[in-house]
GUBAVO-769434 format. One line per 10 residues: number of its first residue (from 0); for each residue y, z, x of N, C-alpha, C. Coordinates in steps of 0.02 Angstrom, whole numbers, plus 50000, padded with zeros to 5 digits. Example, Ala and Ser with C-alpha at 12.3 -4.5 7.8 and 13.67 -1.06 7.14 Angstrom:
2
0) 49716,50390,50660,49775,50390,50615,49835,50390,50660 ~ 49888,50354,50642,49947,50357,50684,50002,50394,50645
end
This chain:
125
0) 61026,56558,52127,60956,56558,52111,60947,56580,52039 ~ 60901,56545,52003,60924,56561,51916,60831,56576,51924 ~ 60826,56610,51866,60748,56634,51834,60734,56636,51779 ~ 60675,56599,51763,60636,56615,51688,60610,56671,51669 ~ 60625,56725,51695,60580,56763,51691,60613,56818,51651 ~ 60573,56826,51561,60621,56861,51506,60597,56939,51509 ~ 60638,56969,51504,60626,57074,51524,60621,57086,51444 ~ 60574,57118,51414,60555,57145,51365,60539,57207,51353 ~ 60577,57240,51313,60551,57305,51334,60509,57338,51267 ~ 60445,57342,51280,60414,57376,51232,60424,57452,51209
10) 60440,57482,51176,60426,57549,51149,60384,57558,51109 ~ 60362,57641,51128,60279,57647,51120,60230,57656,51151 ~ 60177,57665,51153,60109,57672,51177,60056,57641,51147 ~ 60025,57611,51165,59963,57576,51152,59910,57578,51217 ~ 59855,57600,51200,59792,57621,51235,59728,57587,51198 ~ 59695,57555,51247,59650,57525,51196,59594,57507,51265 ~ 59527,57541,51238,59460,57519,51291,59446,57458,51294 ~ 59420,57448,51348,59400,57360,51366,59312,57377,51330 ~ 59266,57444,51333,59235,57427,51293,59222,57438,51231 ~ 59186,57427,51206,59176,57398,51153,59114,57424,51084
20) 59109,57446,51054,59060,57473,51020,59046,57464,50951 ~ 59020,57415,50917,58999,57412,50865,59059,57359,50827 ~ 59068,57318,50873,59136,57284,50864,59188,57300,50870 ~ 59190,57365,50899,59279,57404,50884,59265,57427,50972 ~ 59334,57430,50986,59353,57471,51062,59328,57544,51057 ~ 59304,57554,51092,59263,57637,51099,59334,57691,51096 ~ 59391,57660,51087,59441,57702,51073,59523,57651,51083 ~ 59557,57676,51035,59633,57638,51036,59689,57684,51002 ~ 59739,57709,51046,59784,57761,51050,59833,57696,51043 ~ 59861,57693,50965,59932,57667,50964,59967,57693,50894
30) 60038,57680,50941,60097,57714,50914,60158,57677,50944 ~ 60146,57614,50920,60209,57560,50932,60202,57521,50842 ~ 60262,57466,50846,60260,57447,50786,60233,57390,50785 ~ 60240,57353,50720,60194,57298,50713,60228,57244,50746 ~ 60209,57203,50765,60212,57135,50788,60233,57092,50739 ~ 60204,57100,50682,60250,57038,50624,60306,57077,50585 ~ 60266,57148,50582,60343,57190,50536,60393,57242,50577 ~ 60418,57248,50633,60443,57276,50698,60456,57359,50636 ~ 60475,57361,50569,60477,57436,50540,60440,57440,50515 ~ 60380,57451,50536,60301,57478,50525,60266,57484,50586
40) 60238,57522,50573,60186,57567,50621,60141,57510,50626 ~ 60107,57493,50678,60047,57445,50699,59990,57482,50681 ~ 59920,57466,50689,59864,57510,50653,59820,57523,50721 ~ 59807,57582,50736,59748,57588,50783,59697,57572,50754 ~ 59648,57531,50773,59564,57512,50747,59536,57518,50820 ~ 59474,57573,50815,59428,57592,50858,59384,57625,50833 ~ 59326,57652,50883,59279,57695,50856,59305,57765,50860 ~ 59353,57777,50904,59425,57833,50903,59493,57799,50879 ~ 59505,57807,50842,59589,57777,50817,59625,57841,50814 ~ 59670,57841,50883,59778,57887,50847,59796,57853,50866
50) 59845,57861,50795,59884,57830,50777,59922,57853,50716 ~ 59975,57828,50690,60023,57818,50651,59966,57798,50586 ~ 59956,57757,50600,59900,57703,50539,59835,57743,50585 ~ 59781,57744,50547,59706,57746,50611,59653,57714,50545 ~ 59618,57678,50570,59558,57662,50551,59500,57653,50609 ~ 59446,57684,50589,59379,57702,50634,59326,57756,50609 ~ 59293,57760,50660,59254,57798,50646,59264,57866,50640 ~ 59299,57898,50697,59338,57938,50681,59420,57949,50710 ~ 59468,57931,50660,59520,57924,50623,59568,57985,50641 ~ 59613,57979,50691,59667,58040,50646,59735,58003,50656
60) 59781,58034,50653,59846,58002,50612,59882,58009,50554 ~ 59939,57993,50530,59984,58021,50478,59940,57976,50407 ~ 59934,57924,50410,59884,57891,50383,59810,57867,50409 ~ 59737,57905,50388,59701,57906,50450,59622,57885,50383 ~ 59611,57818,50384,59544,57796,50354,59476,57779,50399 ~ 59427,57805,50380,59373,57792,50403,59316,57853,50414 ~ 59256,57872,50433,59222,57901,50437,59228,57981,50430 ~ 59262,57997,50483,59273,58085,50514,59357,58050,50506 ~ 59417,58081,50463,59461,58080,50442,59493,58138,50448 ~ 59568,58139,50500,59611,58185,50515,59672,58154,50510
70) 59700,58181,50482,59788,58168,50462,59841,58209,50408 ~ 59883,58166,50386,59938,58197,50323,59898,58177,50250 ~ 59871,58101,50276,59853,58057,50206,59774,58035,50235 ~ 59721,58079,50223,59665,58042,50263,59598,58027,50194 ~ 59567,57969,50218,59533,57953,50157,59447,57931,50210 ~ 59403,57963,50188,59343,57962,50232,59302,57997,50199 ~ 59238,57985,50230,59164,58032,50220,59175,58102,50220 ~ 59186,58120,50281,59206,58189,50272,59289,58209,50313 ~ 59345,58212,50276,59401,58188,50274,59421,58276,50299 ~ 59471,58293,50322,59507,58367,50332,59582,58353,50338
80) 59638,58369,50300,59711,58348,50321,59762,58381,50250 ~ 59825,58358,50236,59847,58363,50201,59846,58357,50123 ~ 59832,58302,50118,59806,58263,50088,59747,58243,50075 ~ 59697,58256,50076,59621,58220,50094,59582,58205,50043 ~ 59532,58141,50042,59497,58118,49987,59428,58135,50040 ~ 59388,58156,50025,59329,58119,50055,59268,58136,50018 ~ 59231,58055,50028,59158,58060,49972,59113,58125,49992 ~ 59110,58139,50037,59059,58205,50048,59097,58256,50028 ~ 59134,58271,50095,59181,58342,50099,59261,58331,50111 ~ 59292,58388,50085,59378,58355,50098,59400,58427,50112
90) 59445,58442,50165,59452,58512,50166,59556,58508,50164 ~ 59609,58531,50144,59667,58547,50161,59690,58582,50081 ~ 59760,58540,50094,59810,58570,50044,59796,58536,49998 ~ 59761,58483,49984,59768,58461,49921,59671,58417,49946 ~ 59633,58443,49918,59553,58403,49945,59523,58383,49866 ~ 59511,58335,49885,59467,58279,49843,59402,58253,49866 ~ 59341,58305,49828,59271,58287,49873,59226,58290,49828 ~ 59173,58287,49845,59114,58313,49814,59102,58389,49826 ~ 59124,58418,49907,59145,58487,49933,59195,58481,49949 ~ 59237,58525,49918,59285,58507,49933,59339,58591,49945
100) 59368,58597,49971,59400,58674,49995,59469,58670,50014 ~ 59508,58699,49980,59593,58668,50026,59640,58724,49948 ~ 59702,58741,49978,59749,58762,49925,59714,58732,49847 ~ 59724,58671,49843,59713,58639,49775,59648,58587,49797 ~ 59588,58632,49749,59513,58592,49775,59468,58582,49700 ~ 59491,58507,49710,59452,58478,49655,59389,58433,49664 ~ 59331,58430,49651,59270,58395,49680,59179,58451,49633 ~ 59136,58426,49655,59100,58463,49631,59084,58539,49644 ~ 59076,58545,49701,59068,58628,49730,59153,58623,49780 ~ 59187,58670,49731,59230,58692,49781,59264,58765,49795
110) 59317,58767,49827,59349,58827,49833,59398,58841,49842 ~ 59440,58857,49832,59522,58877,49845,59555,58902,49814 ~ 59619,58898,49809,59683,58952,49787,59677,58918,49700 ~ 59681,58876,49710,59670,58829,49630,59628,58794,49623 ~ 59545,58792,49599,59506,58757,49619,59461,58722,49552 ~ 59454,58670,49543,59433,58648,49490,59368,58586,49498 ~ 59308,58620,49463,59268,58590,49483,59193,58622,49457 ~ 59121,58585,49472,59048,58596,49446,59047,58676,49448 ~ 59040,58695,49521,59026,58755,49544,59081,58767,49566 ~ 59125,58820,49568,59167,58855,49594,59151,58919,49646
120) 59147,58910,49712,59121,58967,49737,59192,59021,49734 ~ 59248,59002,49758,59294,59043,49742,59353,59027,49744 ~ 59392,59052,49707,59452,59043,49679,59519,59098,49673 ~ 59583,59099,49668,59631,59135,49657,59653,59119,49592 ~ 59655,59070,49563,59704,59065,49503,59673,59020,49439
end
């Protein structure tokens, strides 16, 4: 007895809502790789994205774009992580904001250990 039937084995996790919100899945948890580049991270897109990559509304992940931004490298409105850019507020080790607060805080009103910027509320060095 012979069979077509091919065993694939995915590694990873991928989670993703059937609904739907504003064009995006009301949430998508992935952490498998891409489909055209198998050594790259695939991208979560939702109105919740984790992930490796995240884009949404709100975003976390090692690379995490979009609205409310959590990660290593996050770039958003109001962004909090390692790394962080964000147009309003950016809070970590290294923040890039308009408020901005983290070890090294550069933006208009900020604060931190090294902080450079309009208003300085407070500073160490």
């Amino acid at each position: 007895m012979t069979s077509n039937t091919t065993i694939t084995q995915q590694r990873g996790l991928r989670l993703t809502s059937h609904v739907s919100w504003l064009g995006l899945p009301l949430y998508d948890i992935c952490f498998t790789s891409s489909p055209e580049y198998p050594h790259k991270p695939d991208t979560a897109r939702g109105v919740i994205a984790i992930g490796v990559q995240a884009k949404g509304i709100v975003a976390a992940g090692v690379l995490a774009r979009g609205v409310f931004t959590f990660g290593v490298a996050s770039f958003g409105l109001v962004s909090v992580g390692v790394c962080s850019f964000g147009l309003l507020a950016a809070a970590g080790t290294l923040a890039v904001g308009a408020f901005a607060f983290g070890v090294q805080a550069i933006g208009l009103i900020v604060g931190g250990v090294s902080a450079v910027g309009w208003k300085i509320l407070f500073s160490v060095g």
